[in-house]
N, C-alpha and C positions, 0 to 999 in steps of 0.2 A: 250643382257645384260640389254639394257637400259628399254625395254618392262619388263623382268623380275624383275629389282629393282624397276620400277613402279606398278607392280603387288602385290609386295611383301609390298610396304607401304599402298596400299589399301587393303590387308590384315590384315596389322596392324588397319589401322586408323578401320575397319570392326569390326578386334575383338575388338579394345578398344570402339568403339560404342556399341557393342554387350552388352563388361559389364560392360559399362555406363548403358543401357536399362536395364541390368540383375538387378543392382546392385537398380537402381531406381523401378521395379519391385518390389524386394526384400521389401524394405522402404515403395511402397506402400499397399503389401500386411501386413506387420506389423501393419501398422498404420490402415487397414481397419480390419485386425481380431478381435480387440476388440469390434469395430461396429457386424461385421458378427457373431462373436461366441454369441456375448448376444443375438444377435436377433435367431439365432437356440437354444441357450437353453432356451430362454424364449417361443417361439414356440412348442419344446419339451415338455416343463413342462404344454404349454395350453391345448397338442394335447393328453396328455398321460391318458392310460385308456379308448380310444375309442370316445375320446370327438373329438377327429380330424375328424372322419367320422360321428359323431353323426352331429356336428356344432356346438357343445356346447366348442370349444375351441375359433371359430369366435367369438362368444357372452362376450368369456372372457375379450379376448381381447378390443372387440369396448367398455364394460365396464372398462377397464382398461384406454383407450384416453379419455372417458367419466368423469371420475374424472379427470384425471390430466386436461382437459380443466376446468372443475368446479374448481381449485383448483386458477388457474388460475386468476380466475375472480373475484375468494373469495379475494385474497390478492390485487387487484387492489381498489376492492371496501370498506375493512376494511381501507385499507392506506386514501380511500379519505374520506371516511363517518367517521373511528373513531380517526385513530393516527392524522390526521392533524389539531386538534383542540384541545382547551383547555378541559378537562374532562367535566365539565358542560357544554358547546356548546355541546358537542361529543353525551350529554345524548341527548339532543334535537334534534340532527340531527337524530341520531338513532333510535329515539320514531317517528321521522318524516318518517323516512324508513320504519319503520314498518307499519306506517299507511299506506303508502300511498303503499305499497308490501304486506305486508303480511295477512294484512286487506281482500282488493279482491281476496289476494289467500284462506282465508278459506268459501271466495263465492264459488270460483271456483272450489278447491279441490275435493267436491263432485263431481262435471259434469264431469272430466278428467274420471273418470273408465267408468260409465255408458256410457259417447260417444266415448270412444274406443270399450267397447263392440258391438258398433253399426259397427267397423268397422274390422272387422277379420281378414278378407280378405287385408289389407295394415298395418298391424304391420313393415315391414321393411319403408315402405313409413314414418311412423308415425316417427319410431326412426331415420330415415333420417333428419326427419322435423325437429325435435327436436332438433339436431346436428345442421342445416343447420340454422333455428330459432336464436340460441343464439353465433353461428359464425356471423352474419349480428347485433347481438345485441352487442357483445364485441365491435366490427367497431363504433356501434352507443356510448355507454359509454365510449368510447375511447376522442371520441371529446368532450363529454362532459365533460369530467375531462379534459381536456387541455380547455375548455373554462368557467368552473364551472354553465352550463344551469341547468335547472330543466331535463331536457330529462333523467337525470342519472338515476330517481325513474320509471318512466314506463317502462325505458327499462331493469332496473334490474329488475322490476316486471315479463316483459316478460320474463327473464332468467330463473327465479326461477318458474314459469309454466312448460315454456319449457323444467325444468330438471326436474320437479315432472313427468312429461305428461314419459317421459324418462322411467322414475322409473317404473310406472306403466304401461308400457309394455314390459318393462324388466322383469316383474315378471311374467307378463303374459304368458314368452317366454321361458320362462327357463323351467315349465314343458314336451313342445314339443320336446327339444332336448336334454333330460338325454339319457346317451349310455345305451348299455344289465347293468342290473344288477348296476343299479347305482343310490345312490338315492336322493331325493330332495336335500335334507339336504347337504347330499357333493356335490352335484353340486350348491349350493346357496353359500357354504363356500368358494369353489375354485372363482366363480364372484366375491365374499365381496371382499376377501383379495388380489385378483389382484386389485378391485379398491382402496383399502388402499396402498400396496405396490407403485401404480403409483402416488395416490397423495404425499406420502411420498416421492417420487422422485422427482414432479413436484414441492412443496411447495418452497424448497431452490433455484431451477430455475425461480420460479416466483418472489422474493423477489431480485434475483440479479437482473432481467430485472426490477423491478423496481427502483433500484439503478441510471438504465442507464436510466428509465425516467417514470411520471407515467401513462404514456398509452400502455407504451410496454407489461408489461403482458397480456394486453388486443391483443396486435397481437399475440401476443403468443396463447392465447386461438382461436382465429381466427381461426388459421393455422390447430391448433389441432382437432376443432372442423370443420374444412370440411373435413380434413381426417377422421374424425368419419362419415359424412354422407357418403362418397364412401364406407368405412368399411360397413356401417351396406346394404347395398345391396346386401352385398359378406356371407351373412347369408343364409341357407339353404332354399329352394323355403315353405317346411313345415312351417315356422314359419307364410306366411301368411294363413295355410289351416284352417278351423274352424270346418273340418271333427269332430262329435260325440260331439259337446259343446253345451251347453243350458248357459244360465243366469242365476249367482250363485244369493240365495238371503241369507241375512245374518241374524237368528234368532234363536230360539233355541227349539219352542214347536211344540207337533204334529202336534195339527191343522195346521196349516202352513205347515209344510213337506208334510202332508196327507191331503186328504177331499176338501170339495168344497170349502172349505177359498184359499187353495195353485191354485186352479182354477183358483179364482178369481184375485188372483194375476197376473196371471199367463196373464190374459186377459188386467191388468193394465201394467202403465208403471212401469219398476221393481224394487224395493226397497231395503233396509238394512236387510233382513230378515233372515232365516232359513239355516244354516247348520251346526246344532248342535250344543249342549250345552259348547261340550268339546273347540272347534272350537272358540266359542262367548266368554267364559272365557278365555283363552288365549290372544286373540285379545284385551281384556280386560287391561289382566296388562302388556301386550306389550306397551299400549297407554301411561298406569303410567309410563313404564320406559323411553319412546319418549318422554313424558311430560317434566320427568327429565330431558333430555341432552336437549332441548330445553331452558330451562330456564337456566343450569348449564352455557351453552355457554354465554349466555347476563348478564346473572349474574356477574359471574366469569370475564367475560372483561371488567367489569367497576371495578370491588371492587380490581382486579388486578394492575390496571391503577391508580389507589387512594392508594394503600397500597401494593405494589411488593414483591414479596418473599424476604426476608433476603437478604439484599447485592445484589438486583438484579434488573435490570430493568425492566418497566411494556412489555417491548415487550420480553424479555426473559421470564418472568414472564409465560405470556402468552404462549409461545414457550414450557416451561416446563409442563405445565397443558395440552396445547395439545396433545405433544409426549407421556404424560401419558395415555391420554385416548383412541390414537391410537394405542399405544402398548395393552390396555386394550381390545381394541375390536377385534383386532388380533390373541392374545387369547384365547380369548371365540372364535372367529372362529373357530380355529385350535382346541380346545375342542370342539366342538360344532360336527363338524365333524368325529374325533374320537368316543363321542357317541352315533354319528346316530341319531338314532329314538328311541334309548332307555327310556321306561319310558318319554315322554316328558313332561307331566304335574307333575311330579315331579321335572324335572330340572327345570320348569320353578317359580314354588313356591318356591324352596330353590333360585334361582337366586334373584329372585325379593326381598326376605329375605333375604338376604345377604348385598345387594344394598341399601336397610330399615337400617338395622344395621349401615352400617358403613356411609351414610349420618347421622343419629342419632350421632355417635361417631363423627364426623367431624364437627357436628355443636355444640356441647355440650365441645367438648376439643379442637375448633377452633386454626389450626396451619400452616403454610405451609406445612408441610408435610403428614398433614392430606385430605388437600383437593388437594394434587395432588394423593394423596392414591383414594380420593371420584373421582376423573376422571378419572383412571385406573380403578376401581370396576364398574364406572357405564358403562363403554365403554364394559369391558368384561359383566356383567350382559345383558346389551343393545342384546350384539352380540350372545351370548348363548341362550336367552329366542326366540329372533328371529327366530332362528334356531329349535327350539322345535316346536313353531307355524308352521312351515311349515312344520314340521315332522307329527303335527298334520292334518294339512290341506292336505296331502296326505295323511295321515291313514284315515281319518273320511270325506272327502268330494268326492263324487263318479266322475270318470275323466272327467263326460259329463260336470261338472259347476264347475271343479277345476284353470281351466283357469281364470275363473271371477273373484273368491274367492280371489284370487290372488292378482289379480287388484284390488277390493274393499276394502279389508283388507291394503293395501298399503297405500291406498290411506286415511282413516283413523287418520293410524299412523303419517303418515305425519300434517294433521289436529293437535293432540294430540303435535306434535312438536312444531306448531306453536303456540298452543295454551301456553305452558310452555314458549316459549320466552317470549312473549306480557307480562304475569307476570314477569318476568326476567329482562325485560327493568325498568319497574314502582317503583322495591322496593327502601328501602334505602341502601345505602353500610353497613350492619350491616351481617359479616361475619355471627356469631351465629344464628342473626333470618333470614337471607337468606336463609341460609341449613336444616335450622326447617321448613322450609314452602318447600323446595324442598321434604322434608324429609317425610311430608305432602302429597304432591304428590302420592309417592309410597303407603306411608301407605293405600290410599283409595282403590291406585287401586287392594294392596294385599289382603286387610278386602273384596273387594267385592267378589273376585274371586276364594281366598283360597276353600272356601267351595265347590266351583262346580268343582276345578281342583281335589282336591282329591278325590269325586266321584268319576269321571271320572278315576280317575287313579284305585281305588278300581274296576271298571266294567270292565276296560279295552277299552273304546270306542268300536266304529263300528270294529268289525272282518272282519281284511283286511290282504292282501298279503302285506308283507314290503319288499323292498330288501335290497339288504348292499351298 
């Protein structure tokens, strides 16, 4: 009896262990579903459509920790360069960032595509580096805003390479790994909007860790950005192959395409030159509309900081004119991809017209709600015209030098952004004539280009195979 009433309570004590264990089990399976379920349907939504066996679902993703690390770094560095000083210091510090960053990066910007192209063969190495780069740089800006050194401006210089350098083999990449029947354009829109979707995630995460101190975003980005360099390895062996590519060059007349001039090129070291009309107009008023948000951003955060929306503070201010223009470029992606390849140099004349417009209206009946209207237009303009470019640049550029085009054309733009800030910083806070002169901007780049897009739309460009 005694063996059995012993038995019997290490049966009990067994089962209530059992669903103690069950019941704890339970708890932690609840508490990890909402982890596990986001990460299978965000997987899902990368992999879907054949992008999971293409690799163009891996790319999404490593572009998706790619922003939220950038986003990261952005809020570490706005907190120490503009909110922690009085608005007129703020201007000088930022005029000082500029020089001392953005200055050597429009040295620079040019040599990033042509010495990628030199390098085909490590496109994963390069986007590793990139990652790998401005994780060891956040470390470095970290201490430097807890000790306030100069090291802050070279090494966010280094960042902002490091993520150009990024950019422009990301674009590079993305044409190797579209799946069967799938084309530029939605696979550039599915990248854009995972990297907006993650910075929109990241942004309020980085703003709390600053709360808690302001170097922590900075390990934040850290973290994020060496997970991106292990990510970008785990990309298809394709993405280093250079099988069937030549050096794009960026121009628009025969001679150059054809004949012993494109020889001679051809012998030189390689240039901005020839791949068509349609191609080089495009790239064109792409640049007017990077111009744009380039200058709107620097613009817009000082005249913000000096005069806030109604009732509103300059960092909500601020907060409200961004969500606008990332909801605006979100958008235009998500349109953007809806219409393909349709007509592109038409979307992109009515975009960039439209963007003209209502900068014109926003600087002429100067409002809050006008100019967070002008950062929802220009974000969606921005992201639509982008997308026709590349519709363009795989209709009209042959696949041996569409890789380059790619890179080169990227790389450009980005110049053209920077070039809009540098004015951006310099004006005076005069709402009206600030948006006149952005407004400025556009109008050049549409007057010069109008003419050649609509050709080009009336010929039809190079007759090519599109898919959907």
């Amino acid at each position: 009896m005694k063996h059995v009433a012993t038995a019997d309570r290490r049966g009990v004590r067994g089962g209530g262990a059992s669903r103690v264990g069950g019941a704890v089990r339970s708890v932690g399976r609840a508490l990890h579903f909402p982890v596990t379920g986001a990460a299978r349907g965000i997987r899902k939504a990368t992999h879907a459509h054949g992008a999971g066996e293409s690799g163009l679902g891996k790319l999404i993703e490593l572009h998706a920790v790619n922003g939220a690390g950038d986003v990261m770094i952005t809020v570490a560095l706005a907190s120490t360069v503009f909110f922690s000083v009085p608005t007129d210091e703020a201007r000088g510090r930022v005029a000082l960032y500029l020089a001392i960053t953005m200055a050597p990066f429009t040295v620079l910007a040019p040599v990033i595509g042509p010495l990628l192209d030199r390098l085909p063969h490590g496109r994963r190495a390069a986007m590793a580096g990139a990652m790998l780069a401005r994780a060891l740089l956040a470390l470095v800006i970290s201490g430097a805003v807890a000790s306030g050194s100069l090291e802050l401006y070279p090494a966010a210089l280094g960042v902002l390479v490091a993520s150009k350098a990024y950019g422009v083999v990301r674009s590079a990449v993305v044409p190797r790994l579209l799946p069967p029947r799938f084309s530029l354009v939605k696979a550039n829109s599915r990248v854009t909007l995972a990297g907006l979707l993650a910075t929109g995630v990241a942004a309020p995460v980085a703003a709390g860790l600053h709360q808690v101190g302001d170097p922590w975003p900075l390990y934040g980005a850290f973290v994020i950005f060496v997970a991106g360099t292990f990510l970008s390895f785990s990309l298809p062996p394709k993405v280093d192959s250079a099988k069937g590519e030549d050096v794009a060059l960026l121009a628009a007349d025969e001679q150059h395409l054809h004949g012993p001039q494109r020889r001679r090129e051809q012998a030189k070291r390689p240039g901005l030159r020839t791949v068509g009309p349609a191609v080089t107009h495009a790239l064109g008023a792409n640049a007017a509309l990077r111009c744009l948000s380039g200058f709107l951003i620097f613009f817009l955060a000082f005249l913000l900081r000096e005069h806030p929306l109604t009732g509103e503070s300059a960092a909500v201010s601020l907060g409200i004119v961004g969500v606008a223009a990332g909801a605006g470029n979100a958008l235009g992606t998500a349109v953007g991809a809806w219409l393909r390849s349709r007509a592109p140099e038409i979307i992109i004349v009515t975009a960039v017209a439209v963007v003209l417009g209502t900068a014109i209206v926003a600087a002429l009946f100067f409002s809050a709600l006008l100019v967070a209207c002008l950062a929802a237009v220009a974000g969606f303009g921005q992201a639509l015209a982008k997308l026709a470019l590349d519709a363009l640049i795989q209709r009209d550029v042959p696949e041996l030098v569409r890789t380059s085009a790619f890179a080169r054309s990227e790389t450009l733009l980005q110049m053209a952004w920077v070039f809009g800030g540098a004015v951006g910083i310099m004006l005076p806070l005069n709402g009206t004539v600030g948006l006149l002169i952005g407004a400025a901007f556009v109008a050049v780049g549409w007057l010069a280009t109008l003419k050649g897009l609509l050709a080009s739309a009336r010929h039809g460009g190079r007759p090519r195979t599109r898919v959907a």
